[in-house]
N, C-alpha and C positions, 0 to 999 in steps of 0.2 A: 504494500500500500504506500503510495506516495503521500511526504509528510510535506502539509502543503500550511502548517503554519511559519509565521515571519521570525524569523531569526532576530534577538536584538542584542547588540554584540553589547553593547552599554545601560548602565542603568538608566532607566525613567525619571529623572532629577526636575521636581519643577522649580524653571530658573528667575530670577529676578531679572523685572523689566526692566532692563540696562540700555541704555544707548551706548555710544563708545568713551563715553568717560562718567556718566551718572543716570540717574533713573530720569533726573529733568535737565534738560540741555540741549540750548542754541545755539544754533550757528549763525552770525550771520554774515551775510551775505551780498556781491553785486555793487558793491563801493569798492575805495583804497582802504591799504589801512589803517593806515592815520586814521582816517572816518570811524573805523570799525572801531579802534582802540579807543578811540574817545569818547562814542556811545556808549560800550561795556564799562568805561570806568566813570562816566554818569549816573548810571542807571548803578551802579553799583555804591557809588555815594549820597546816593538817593536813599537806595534801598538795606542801606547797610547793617545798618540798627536795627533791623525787624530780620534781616535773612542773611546766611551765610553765602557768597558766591563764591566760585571758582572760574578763573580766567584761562583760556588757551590762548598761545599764539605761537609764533615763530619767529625768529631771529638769527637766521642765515651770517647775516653781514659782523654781528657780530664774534659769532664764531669764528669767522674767518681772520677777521682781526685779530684774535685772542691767537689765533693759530700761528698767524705770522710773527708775532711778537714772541714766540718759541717761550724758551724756560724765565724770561722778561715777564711775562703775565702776572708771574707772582702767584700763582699755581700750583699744588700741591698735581694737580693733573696732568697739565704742562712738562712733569717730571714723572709720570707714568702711571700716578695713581690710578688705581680702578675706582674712588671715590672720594669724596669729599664735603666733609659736613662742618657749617662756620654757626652758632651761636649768634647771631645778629641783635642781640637783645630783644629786639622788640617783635621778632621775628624769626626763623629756623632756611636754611638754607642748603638744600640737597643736590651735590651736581657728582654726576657718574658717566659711566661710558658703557656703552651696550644697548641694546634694541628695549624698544617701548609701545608695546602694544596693546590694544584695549582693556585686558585682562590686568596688566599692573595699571594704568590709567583709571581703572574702577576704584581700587585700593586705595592709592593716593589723595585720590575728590570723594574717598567715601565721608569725611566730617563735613561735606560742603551740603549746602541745603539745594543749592544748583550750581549748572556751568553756561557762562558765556563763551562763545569762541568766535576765533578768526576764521570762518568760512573757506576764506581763499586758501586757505591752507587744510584746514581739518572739516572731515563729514561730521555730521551729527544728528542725531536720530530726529529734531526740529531745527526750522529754522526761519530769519525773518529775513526779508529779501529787500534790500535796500534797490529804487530806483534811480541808478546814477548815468544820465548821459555819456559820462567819460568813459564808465567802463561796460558799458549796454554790449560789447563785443566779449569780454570778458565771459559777464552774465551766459551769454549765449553758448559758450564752451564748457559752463560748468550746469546745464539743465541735469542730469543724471544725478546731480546731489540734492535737488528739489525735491522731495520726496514727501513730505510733509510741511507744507508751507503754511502757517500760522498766523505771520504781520506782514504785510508791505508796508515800507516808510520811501517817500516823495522827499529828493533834497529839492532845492530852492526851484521854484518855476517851473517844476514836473507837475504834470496835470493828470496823466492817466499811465496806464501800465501796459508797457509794450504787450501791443497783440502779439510777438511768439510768444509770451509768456504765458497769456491769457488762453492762449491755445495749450499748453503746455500742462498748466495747473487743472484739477478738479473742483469744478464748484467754485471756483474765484469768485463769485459775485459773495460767499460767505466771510471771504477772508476780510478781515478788517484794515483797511487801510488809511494812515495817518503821515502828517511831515514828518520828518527827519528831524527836523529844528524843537517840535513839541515833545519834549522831553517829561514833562509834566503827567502827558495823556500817555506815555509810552510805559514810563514807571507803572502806573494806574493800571495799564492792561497788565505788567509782569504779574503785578501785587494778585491780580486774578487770577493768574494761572499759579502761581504760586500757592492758592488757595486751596487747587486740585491735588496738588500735592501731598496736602495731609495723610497719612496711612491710612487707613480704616483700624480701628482698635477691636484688636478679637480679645476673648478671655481663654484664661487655661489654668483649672485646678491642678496643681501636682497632688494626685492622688496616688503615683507608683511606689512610693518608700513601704520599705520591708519591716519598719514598726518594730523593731528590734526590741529598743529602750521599752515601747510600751509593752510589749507579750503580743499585742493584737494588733488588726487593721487599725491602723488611727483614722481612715477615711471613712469605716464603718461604724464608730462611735455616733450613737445618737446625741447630739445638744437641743435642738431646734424643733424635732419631731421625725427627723427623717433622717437617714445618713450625711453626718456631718461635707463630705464632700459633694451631696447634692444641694447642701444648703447654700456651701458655697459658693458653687456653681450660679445658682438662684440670684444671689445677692451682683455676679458679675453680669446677669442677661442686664440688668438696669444701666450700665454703663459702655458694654461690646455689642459688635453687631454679629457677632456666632460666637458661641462660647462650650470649650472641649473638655475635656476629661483626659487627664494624661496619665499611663499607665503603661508597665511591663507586659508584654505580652501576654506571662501564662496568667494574668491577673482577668482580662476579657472575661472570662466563664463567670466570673465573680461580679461582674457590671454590667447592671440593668438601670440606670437612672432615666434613659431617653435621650440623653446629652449625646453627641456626637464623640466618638473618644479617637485620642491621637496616641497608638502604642511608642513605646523608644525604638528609633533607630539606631541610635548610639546610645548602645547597652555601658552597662557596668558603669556609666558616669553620673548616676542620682540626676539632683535638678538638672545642674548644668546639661545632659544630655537628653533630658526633659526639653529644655529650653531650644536644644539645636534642633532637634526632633520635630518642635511645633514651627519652626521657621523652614526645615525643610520642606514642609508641606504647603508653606503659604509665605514664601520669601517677603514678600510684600506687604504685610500688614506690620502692626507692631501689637506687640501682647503684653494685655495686662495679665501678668502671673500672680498666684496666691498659694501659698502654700495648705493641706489641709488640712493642719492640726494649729488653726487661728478660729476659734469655735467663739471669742469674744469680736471679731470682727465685723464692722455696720457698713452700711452703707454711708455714714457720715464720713467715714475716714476715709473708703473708694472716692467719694465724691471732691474731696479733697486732694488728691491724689492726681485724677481727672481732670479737675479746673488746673492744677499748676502743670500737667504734663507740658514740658518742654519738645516738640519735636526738633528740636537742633542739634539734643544732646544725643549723647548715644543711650541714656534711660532716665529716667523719673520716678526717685526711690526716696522712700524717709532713712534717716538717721536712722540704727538700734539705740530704741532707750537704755538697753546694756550697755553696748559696748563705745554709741557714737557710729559706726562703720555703720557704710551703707547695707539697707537689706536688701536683700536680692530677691527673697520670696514675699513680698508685696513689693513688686515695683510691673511699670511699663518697660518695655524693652523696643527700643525703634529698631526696624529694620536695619537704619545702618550697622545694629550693636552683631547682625550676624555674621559679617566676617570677622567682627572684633572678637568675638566668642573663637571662632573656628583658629585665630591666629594663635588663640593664648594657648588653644587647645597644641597647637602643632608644635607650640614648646614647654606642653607637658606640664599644660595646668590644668583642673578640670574644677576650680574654684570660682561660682560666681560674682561672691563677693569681693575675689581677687580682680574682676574684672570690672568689675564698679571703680574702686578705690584707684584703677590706674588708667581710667578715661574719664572723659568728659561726661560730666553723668549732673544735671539739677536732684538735687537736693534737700528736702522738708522735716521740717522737725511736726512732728504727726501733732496734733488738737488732743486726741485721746490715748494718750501710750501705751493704754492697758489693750488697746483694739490691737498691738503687735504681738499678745501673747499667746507665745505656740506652746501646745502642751504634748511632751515625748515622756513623760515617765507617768506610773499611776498615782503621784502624789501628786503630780501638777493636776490632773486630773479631777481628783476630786475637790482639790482647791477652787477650780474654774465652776464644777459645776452649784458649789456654793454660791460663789457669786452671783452666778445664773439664776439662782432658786432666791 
């Protein structure tokens, strides 16, 4: 019998919506680039204090320079380094030698909230198409990078938008188009699309811990009337737009909630491979996590939590009233935090909290500190549920 199913040589990975250097990024386009650079860094000081950007461009000429002026440069490269990193105080400074392809490009502008770039140089998964007379010849050799066309902006005494274009684009009469010079209204539109940006917020109980300390399931203690990690669940549909159940595999047989459940893909690492687990499955959201054995935890402190989430950082977690250190099993995790997760992992960390404390993470010291207490032994246990009663 011929086997006439599809061979799949690689796994089935769902990937984040990346363009070639971030999930939001423009190119633009169809001017010099003078023009170009001095738009990006408009709109960039416009917008700076509300969003994080990242710039692309090129600079040929100066390499070359740099090149001729040999071991003169002042260069640690110049004299054969493979890299080179300078403290700038107020700023960090990385120059190397070797190929740069979209793949380390993501990494690099993974802190950034978006990216501007130079067109004339770099594709990019958007872009806005400047209408400039001088370089209308230009424009016309680079149509195959139009792929997604967003804004047209008119420099001075432009009135309408070359018909090859308008043959060119889909639906042009949707695209919105504005001057060049209106810098005002061009901010205004990013600030919009920037808006879409937000993640969608899922939730995700860590219900897979092996309960050691306590003897029992801690997710199957009753507080509330129901198994504690269905209440918690409960408590996160008020704030996520799906909310999962996270678990070991051979645990399934034992979960009936109704809740959607995400087993570990990456076993033997508790939370933390909790964590990677629920981002492999949905790269693009950001999760609020809670851990199951927080049975005094309300909705006033989620809702706090919520209002102050920072999407810029890499999470939004409170202080431990113990220790001070960020927690990690109530906090939000943005998307960008999943290759920060994956990096720490690849040098053999599998501590979330270690990965809090060494990124960029907002911060809150919680309203209710007693809503952070977890209970692992039977004495915490009965203590809690005193206070309950």
């Amino acid at each position: 019998m011929q086997n006439t199913s599809t061979h799949q040589k690689h796994a089935n990975i769902t990937r984040p919506a990346y363009g070639q250097f971030h999930r939001w990024e423009w190119a633009v386009i169809g001017t010099s680039c003078g023009k170009i650079k001095q738009l990006a860094f408009d709109l960039i000081d416009r917008l700076g204090s509300d969003f994080r950007f990242g710039y692309v461009d090129a600079d040929h000429r100066s390499a070359d320079a740099e090149e001729s002026k040999g071991k003169d440069a002042g260069s640690a490269m110049a004299y054969g380094a493979g890299m080179e990193y300078t403290d700038k105080i107020t700023h960090h400074r990385f120059e190397f030698k070797g190929a740069m392809e979209k793949f380390q490009y993501r990494w690099w502008f993974n802190e950034q909230d978006a990216v501007l770039i130079n067109g004339n140089h770099f594709r990019a998964e958007r872009q806005i198409v400047v209408i400039d007379p001088k370089k209308e010849d230009s424009l016309k050799r680079k149509l195959d990078r139009l792929t997604n066309v967003e804004l047209i902006l008119l420099t001075e005494n432009v009135k309408e938008v070359y018909p090859f274009l308008q043959d060119h684009l889909e639906d042009v009469s949707n695209i919105p188009v504005m001057k060049l010079s209106d810098r005002a209204r061009i901010a205004e539109w990013l600030t919009e699309q920037m808006a879409h940006a937000r993640p969608p917020l899922y939730g995700l109980v860590l219900a897979g811990g092996k309960s050691r300390r306590m003897g029992r399931d801690k997710g199957a203690i009753d507080f509330h009337g129901k198994p504690q990690r269905e209440h918690a669940a409960d408590l996160l549909t008020h704030f996520c737009e799906q909310t999962f159940l996270s678990c070991r595999p051979e645990q399934l047989k034992d979960i009936d909630s109704g809740y959607p459940v995400i087993t570990d893909s990456f076993i033997e690492l508790g939370p933390f491979g909790a964590i990677l687990s629920a981002f492999r499955e949905f790269p693009d959201a950001a999760w609020l996590v809670i851990a199951t054995d927080l049975p005094l935890l309300d909705q006033t402190t989620l809702a706090q939590l919520t209002a102050k989430r920072n999407v810029s950082k890499t999470a939004t977690a409170f202080n431990s009233p113990v220790n001070k250190f960020p927690e990690p099993l109530i906090a939000i995790w943005e998307p960008r935090s999943y290759p920060v997760l994956l990096q720490f992992l690849a040098q053999g960390y599998s501590c979330p909290r270690k990965a809090l404390i060494n990124s960029d993470v907002e911060l809150l010291d919680a309203a209710n500190p007693d809503a952070l207490m977890n209970v692992n032994h039977p004495e915490e246990l009965q203590r809690v549920r005193k206070l309950l009663s």
